[in-house]
N, CA, C and O atoms as CSV, one atom per row, in Angstrom:
chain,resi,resn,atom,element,x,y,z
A,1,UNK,N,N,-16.462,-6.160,-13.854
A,1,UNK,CA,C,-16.102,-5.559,-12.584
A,1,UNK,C,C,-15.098,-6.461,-11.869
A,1,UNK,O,O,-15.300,-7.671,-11.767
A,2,UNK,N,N,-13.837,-5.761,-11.292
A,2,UNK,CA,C,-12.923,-6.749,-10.885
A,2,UNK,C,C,-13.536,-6.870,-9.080
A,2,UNK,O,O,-14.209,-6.026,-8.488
A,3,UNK,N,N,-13.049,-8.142,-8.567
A,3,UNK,CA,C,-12.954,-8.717,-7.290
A,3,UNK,C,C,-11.897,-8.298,-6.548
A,3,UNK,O,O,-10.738,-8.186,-6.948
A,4,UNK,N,N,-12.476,-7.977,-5.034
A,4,UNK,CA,C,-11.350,-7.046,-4.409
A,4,UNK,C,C,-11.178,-8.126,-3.166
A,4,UNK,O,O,-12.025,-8.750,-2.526
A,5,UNK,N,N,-9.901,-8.095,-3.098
A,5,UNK,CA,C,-9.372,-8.747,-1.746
A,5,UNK,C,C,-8.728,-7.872,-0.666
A,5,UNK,O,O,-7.971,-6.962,-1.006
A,6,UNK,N,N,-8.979,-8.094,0.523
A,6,UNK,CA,C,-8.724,-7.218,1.184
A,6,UNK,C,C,-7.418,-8.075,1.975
A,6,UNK,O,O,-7.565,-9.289,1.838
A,7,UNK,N,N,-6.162,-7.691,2.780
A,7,UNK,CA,C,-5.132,-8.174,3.250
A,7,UNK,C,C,-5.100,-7.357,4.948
A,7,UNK,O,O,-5.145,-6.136,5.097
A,8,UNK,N,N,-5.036,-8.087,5.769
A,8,UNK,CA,C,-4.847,-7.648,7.064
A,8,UNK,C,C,-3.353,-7.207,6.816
A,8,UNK,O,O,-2.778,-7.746,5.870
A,9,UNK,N,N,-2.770,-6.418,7.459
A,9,UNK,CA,C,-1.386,-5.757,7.295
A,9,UNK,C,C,-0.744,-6.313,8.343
A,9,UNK,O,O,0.124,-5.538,8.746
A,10,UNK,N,N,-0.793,-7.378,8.998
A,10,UNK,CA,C,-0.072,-8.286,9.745
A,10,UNK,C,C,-0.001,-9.163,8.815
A,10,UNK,O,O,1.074,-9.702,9.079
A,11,UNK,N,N,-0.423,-9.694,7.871
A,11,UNK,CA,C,-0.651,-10.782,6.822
A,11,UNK,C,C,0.417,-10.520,5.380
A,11,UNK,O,O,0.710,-11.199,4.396
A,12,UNK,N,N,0.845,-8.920,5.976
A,12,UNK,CA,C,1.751,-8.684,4.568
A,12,UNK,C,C,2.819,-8.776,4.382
A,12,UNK,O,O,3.384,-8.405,5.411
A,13,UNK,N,N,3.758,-9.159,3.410
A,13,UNK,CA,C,5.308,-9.252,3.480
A,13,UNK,C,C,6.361,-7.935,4.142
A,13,UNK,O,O,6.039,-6.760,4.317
A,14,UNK,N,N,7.467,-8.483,4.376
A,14,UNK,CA,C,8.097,-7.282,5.781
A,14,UNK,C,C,8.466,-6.269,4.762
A,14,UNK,O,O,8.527,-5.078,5.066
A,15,UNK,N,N,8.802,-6.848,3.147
A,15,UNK,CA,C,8.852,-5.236,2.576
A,15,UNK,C,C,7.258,-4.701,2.418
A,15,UNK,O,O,7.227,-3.761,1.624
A,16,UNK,N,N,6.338,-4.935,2.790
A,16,UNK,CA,C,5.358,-3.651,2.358
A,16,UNK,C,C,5.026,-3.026,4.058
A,16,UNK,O,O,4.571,-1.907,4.297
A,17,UNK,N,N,5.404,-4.109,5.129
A,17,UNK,CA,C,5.362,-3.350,6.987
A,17,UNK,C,C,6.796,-1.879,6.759
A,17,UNK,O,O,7.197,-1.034,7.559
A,18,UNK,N,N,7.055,-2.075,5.801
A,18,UNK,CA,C,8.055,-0.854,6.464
A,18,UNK,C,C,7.443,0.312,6.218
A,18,UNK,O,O,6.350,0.542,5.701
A,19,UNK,N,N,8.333,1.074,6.678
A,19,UNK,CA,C,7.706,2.940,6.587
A,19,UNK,C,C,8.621,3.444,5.360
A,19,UNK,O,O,9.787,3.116,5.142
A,20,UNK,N,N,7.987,4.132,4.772
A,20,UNK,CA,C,7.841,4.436,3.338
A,20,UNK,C,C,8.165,6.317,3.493
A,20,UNK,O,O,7.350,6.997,4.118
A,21,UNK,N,N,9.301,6.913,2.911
A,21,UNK,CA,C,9.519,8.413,2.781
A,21,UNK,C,C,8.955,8.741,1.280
A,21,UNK,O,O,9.506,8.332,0.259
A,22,UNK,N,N,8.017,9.375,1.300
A,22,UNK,CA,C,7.749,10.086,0.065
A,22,UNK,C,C,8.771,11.069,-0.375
A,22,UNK,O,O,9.875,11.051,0.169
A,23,UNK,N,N,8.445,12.104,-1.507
A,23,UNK,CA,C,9.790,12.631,-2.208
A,23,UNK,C,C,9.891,13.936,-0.844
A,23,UNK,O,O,10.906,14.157,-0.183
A,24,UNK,N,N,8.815,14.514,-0.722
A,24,UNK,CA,C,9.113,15.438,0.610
A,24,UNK,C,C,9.088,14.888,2.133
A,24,UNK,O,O,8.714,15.619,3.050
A,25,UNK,N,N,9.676,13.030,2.428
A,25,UNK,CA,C,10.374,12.875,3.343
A,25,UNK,C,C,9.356,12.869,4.409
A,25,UNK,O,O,9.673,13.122,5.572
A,26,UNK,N,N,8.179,12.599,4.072
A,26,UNK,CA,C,6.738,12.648,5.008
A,26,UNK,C,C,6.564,11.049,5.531
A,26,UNK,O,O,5.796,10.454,4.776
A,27,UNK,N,N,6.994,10.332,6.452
A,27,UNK,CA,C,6.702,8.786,6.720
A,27,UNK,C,C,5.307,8.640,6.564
A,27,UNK,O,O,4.461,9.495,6.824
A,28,UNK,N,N,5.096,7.352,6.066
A,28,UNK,CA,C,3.740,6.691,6.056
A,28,UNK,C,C,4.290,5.089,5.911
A,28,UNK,O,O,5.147,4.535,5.223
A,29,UNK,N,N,3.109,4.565,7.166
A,29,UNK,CA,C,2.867,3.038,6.713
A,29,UNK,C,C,1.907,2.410,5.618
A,29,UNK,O,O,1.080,3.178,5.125
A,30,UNK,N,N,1.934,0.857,5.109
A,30,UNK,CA,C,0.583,0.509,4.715
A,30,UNK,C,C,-0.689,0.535,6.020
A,30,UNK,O,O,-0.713,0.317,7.231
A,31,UNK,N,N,-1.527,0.877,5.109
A,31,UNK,CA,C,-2.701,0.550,6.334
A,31,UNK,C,C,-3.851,-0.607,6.122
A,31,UNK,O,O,-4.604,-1.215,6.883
A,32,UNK,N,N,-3.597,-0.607,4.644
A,32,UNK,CA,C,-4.680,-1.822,4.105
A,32,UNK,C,C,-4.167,-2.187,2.623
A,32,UNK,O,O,-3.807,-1.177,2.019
A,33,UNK,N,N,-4.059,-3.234,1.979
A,33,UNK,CA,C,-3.465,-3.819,0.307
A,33,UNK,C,C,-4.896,-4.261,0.367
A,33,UNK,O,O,-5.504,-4.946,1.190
A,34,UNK,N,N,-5.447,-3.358,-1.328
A,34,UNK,CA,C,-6.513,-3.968,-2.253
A,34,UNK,C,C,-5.839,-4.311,-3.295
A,34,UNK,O,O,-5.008,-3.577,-3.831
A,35,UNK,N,N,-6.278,-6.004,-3.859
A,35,UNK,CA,C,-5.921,-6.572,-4.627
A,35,UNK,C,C,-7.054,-7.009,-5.561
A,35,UNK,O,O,-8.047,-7.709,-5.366
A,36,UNK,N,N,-6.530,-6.300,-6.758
A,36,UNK,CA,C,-7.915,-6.482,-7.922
A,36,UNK,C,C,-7.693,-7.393,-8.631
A,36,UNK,O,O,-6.578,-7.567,-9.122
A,37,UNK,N,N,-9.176,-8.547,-8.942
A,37,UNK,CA,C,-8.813,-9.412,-10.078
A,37,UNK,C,C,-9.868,-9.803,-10.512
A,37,UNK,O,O,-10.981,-9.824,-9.987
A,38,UNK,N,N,-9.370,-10.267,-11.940
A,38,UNK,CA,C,-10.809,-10.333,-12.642
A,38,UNK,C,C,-11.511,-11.260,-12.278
A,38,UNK,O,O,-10.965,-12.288,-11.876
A,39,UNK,N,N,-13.099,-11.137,-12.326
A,39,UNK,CA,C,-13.292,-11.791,-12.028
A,39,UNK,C,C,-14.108,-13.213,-12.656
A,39,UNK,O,O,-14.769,-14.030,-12.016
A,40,UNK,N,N,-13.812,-13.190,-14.102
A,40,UNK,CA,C,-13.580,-14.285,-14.934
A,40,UNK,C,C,-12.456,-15.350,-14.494
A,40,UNK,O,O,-12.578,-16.504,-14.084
A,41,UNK,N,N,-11.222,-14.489,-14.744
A,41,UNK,CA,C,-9.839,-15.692,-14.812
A,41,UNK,C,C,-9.302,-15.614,-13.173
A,41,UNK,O,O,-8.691,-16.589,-12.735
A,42,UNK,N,N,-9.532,-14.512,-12.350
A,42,UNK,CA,C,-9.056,-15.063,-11.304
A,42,UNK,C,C,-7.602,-14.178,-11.016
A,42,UNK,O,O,-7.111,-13.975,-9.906
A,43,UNK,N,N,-7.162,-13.800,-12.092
A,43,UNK,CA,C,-5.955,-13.394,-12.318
A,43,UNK,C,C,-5.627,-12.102,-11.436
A,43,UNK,O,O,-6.639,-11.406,-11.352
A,44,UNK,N,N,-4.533,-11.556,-10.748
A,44,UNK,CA,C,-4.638,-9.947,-9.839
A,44,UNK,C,C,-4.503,-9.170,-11.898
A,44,UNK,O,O,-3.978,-9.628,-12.913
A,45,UNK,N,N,-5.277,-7.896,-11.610
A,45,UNK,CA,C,-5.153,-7.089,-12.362
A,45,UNK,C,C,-4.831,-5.687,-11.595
A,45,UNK,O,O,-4.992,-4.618,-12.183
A,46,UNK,N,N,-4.375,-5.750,-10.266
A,46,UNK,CA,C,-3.247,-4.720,-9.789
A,46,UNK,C,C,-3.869,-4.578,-8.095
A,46,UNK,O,O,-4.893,-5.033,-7.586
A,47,UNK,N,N,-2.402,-3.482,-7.349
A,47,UNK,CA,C,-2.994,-3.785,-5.957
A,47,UNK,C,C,-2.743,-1.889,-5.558
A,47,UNK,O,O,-1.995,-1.025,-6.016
A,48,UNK,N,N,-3.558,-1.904,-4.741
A,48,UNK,CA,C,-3.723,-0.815,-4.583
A,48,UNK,C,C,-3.537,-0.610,-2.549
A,48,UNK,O,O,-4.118,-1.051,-1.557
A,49,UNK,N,N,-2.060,0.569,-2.922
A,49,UNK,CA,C,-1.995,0.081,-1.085
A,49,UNK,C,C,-3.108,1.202,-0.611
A,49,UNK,O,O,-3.531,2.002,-1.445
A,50,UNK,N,N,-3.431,1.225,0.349
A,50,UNK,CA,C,-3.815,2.712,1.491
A,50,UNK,C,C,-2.593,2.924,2.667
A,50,UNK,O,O,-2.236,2.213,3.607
A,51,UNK,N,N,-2.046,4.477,2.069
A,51,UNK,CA,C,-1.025,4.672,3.528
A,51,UNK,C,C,-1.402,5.479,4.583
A,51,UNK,O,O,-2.278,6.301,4.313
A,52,UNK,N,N,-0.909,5.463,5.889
A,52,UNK,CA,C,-1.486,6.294,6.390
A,52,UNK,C,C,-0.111,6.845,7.205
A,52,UNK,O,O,0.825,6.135,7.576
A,53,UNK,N,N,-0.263,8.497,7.406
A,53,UNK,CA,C,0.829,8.744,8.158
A,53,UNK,C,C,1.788,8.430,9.536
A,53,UNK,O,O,1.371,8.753,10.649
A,54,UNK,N,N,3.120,7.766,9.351
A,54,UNK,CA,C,3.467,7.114,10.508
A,54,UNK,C,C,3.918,8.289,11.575
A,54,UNK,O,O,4.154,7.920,12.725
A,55,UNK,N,N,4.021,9.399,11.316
A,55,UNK,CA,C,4.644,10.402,12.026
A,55,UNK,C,C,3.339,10.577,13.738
A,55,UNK,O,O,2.142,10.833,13.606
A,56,UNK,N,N,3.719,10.455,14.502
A,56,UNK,CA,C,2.561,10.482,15.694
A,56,UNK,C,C,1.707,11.606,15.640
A,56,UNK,O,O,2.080,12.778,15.686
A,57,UNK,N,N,0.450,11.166,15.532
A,57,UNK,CA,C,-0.524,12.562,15.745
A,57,UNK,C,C,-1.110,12.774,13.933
A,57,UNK,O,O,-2.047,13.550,13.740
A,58,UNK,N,N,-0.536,12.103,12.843
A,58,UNK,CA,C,-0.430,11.786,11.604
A,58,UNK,C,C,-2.043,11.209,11.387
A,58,UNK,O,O,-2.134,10.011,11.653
A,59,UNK,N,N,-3.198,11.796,10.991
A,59,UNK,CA,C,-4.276,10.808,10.523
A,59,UNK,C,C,-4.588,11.102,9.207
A,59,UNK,O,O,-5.788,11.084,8.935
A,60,UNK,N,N,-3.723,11.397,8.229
A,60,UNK,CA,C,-3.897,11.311,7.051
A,60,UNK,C,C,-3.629,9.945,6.121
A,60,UNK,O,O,-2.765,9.091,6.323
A,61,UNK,N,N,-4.591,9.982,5.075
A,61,UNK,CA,C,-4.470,8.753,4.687
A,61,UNK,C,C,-4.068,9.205,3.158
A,61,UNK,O,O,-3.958,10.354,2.730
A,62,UNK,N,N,-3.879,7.941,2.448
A,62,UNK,CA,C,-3.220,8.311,0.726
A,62,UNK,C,C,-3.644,6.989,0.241
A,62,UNK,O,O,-3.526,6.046,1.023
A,63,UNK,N,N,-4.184,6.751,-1.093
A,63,UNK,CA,C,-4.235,6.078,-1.706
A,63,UNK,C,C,-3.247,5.713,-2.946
A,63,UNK,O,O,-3.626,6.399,-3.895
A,64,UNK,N,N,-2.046,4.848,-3.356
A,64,UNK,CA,C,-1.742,4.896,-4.660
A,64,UNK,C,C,-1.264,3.228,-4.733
A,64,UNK,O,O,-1.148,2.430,-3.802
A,65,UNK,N,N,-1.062,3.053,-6.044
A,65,UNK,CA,C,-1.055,1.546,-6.890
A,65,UNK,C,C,0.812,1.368,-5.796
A,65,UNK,O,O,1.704,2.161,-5.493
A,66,UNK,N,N,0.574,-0.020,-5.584
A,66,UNK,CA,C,1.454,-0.931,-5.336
A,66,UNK,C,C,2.687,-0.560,-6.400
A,66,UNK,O,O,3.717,-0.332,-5.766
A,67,UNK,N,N,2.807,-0.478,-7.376
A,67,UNK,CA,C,4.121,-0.336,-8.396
A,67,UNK,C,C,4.461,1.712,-8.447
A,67,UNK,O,O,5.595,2.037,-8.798
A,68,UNK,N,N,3.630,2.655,-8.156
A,68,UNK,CA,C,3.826,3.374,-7.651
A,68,UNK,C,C,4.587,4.156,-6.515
A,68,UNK,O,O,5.330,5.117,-6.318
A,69,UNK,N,N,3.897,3.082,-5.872
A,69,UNK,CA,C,4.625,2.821,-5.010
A,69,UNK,C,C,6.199,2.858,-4.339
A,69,UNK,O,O,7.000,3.516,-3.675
A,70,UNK,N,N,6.003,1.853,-4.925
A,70,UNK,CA,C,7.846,1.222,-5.422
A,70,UNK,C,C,8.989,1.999,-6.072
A,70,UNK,O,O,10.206,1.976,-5.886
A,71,UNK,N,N,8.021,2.855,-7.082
A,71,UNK,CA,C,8.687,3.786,-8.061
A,71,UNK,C,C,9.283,5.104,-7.829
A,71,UNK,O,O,10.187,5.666,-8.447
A,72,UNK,N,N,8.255,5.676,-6.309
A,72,UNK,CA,C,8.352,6.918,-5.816
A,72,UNK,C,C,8.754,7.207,-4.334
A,72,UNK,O,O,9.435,8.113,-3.854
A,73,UNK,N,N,8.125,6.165,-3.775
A,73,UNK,CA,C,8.715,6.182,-2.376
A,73,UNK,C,C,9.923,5.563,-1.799
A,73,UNK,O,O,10.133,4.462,-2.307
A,74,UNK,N,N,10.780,5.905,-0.911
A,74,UNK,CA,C,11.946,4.992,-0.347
A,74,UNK,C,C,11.436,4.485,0.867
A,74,UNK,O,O,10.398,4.865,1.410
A,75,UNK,N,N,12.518,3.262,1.431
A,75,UNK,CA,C,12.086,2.132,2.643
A,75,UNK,C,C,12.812,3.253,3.132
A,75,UNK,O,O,13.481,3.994,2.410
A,76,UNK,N,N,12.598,3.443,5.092
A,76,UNK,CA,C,13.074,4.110,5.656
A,76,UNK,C,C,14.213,2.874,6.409
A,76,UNK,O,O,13.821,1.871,7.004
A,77,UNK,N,N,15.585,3.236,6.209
A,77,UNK,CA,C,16.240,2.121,6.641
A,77,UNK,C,C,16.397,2.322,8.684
A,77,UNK,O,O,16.952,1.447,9.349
């Protein structure tokens, strides 16, 4: 069973504070980074953000992997 770390989102680097457009252009921030690792070696075996919608009045939340992430969503410049 891997070990989960939890990250205050003031604690996170300024690329994961930005607001994030999914492919249909819906803003969301991070709201929380889980970081899995084994818990033999210690090692991350992956991070998992939670977003939640930045649009006002927005209380939906989303779960997907950190490299997902990256892959599908754009920074809102």
């Amino acid at each position: 069973m891997a070990e989960l770390e939890y990250r205050d989102t003031n604690e996170l680097p300024a690329h994961l504070r930005a607001v994030f457009l999914d492919p249909n252009a819906q803003r969301w921030r991070v709201a929380a980074l889980v970081i899995h690792r084994d818990r033999d070696t210690g090692r991350e075996t992956g991070r998992v953000a939670f977003l939640r919608r930045a649009d006002p009045g927005g209380g939906t939340e989303w779960e997907i992997s950190v490299d997902e992430l990256y892959e599908t969503a754009e920074v809102e410049l």
